[in-house]
N, C-alpha and C positions, 0 to 999 in steps of 0.2 A: 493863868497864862502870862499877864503882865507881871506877875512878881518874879516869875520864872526868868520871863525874859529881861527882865532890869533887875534882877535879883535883891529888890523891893529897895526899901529910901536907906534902911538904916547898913542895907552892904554893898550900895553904890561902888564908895572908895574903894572897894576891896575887891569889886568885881573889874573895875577900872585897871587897879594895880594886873590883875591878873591874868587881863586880855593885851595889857601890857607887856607882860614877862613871857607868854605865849607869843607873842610879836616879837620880841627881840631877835631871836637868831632870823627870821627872814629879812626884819629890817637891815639887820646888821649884812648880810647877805649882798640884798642888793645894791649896800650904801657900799662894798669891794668891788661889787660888777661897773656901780658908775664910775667910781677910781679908778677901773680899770680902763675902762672904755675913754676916760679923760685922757690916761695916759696916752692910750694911743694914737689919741686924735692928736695931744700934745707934738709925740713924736713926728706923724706924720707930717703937720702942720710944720713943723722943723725944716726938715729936708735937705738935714746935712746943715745949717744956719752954723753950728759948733765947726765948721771946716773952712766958711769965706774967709778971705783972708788975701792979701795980695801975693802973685806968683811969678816969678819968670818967667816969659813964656820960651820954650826949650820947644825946636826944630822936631819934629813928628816924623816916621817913615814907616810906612806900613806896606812888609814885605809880604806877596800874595801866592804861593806856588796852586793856580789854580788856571783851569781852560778860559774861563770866563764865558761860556756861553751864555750863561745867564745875562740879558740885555736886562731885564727887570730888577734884577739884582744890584747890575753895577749902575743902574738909575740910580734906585735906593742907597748904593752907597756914595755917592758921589752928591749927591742929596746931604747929608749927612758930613761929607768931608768940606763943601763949601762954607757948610756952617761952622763947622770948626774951626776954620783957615779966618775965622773974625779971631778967634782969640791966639793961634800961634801960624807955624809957616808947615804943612804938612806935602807930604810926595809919598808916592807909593812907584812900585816896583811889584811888576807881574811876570813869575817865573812860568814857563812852559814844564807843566807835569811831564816826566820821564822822560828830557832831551832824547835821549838816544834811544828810545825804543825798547831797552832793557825787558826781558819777560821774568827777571827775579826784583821780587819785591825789594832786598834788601840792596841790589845796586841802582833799581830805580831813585831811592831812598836818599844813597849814597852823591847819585848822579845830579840829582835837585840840591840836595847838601852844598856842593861845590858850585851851582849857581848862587845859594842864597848867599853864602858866605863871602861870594866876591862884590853882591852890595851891597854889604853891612860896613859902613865906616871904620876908621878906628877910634875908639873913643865912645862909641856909641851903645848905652844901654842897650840892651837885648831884652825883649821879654817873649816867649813864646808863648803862642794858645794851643796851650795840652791840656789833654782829658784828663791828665795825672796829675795837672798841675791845680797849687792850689788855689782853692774855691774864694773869687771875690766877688765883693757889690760894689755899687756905684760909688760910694764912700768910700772906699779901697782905693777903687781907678783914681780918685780926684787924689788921694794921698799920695799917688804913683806919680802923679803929673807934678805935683808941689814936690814931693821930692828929689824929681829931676829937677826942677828951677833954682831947688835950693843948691844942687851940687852942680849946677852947670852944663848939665850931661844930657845931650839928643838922646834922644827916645826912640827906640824902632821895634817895631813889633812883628810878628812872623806866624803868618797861617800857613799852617806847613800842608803837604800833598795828601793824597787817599792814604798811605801807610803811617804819616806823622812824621816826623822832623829825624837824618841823620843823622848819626852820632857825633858827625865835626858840626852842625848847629846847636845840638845839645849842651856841647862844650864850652860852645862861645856866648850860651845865652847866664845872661845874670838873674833872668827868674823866668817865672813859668808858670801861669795860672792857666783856668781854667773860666769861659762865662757862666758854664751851665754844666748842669748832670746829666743832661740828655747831650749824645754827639749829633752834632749842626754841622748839616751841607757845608762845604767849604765856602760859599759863595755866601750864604747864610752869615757863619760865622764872621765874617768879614762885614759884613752890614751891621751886626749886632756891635763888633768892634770899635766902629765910626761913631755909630752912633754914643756909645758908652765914652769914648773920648771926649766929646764932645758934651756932653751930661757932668764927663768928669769936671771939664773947666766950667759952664755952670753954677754948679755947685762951689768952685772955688768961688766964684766972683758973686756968689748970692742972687744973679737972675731967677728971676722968675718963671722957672723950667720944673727942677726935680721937686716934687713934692712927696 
């Protein structure tokens, strides 16, 4: 039984080699699962580090077409926007859903349209939060905010009503993402908003936030 299991003196080396080459693929195996698991900690550990950089900071308006009942909500977001207003000057603007009372969706739509449009500046990026629009992350946002500082250009964002944004805000907007794949309560999405601006500059300025 001891020669069996040490496969006696004179085939040591050979049993060595071979318990060896039996091992290779799982070592090799696990030595890509820790390369893997480095990497991510890597990135993690990052958190956006490739994006600080100095920015302009470029005037904020975050246009709301929403009741606001939610008291918890606009805590939350107002939470969220003072923290912001450390790194630029931001204002919001809360549209009453369906001025007029409208029972078609499409002039309700319309009818919010021509309120939002009359506070949007001239000159003023537009970005709207559409479910169609495309999909970013917080490295996105922070790219969005440096590329306003870089062009000079206020920044206004727009959660549009229950149906989604008019055809004269569509228009007038310059882009159009989306936070998420699932669709967010208006009130929701407006806190998630705040918050992700405010993440965004963060991350420009390299605090010790986004990880």
């Amino acid at each position: 039984m001891l020669l069996a299991r040490g496969c006696g003196r004179a085939a040591t080396a050979g049993c060595s080699a071979a318990r060896r080459a039996a091992a290779a693929p799982w070592l090799a195996l696990r030595a890509r699962g820790a390369a893997a698991r480095a990497a991510a900690a890597a990135t993690r550990a990052g958190g956006g580090a490739e994006l600080v950089r100095s920015v302009r900071a470029m005037p904020i308006k975050l246009i709301s077409v929403s009741k606001g009942n939610s008291k918890a909500a606009q805590a939350m977001a107002a939470e969220w926007i003072d923290k912001l207003a450390r790194y630029t000057a931001v204002s919001e603007v809360a549209i009453k859903p369906n001025p007029r009372g409208a029972s078609s969706p499409q002039v309700q739509k319309d009818d919010e349209a021509e309120k939002v449009l009359k506070a949007i500046a001239p000159g003023e990026r537009v970005v709207l939060l559409d479910e169609r629009g495309r999909e970013v992350s917080s490295e996105d946002v922070a790219r969005l905010i440096a590329a306003a500082g870089d062009d000079g250009t206020p920044l206004c964002f727009v959660v549009g009503g229950p149906y989604g944004h008019g055809a004269g805000v569509s228009a007038r907007a310059d882009d159009s993402i989306r936070l998420s794949r699932l669709v967010l309560n208006h009130s929701v999405a407006h806190v998630v908003l705040a918050e992700q601006l405010y993440r965004g500059y963060t991350i420009l300025k390299g605090a010790p936030y986004h990880h």
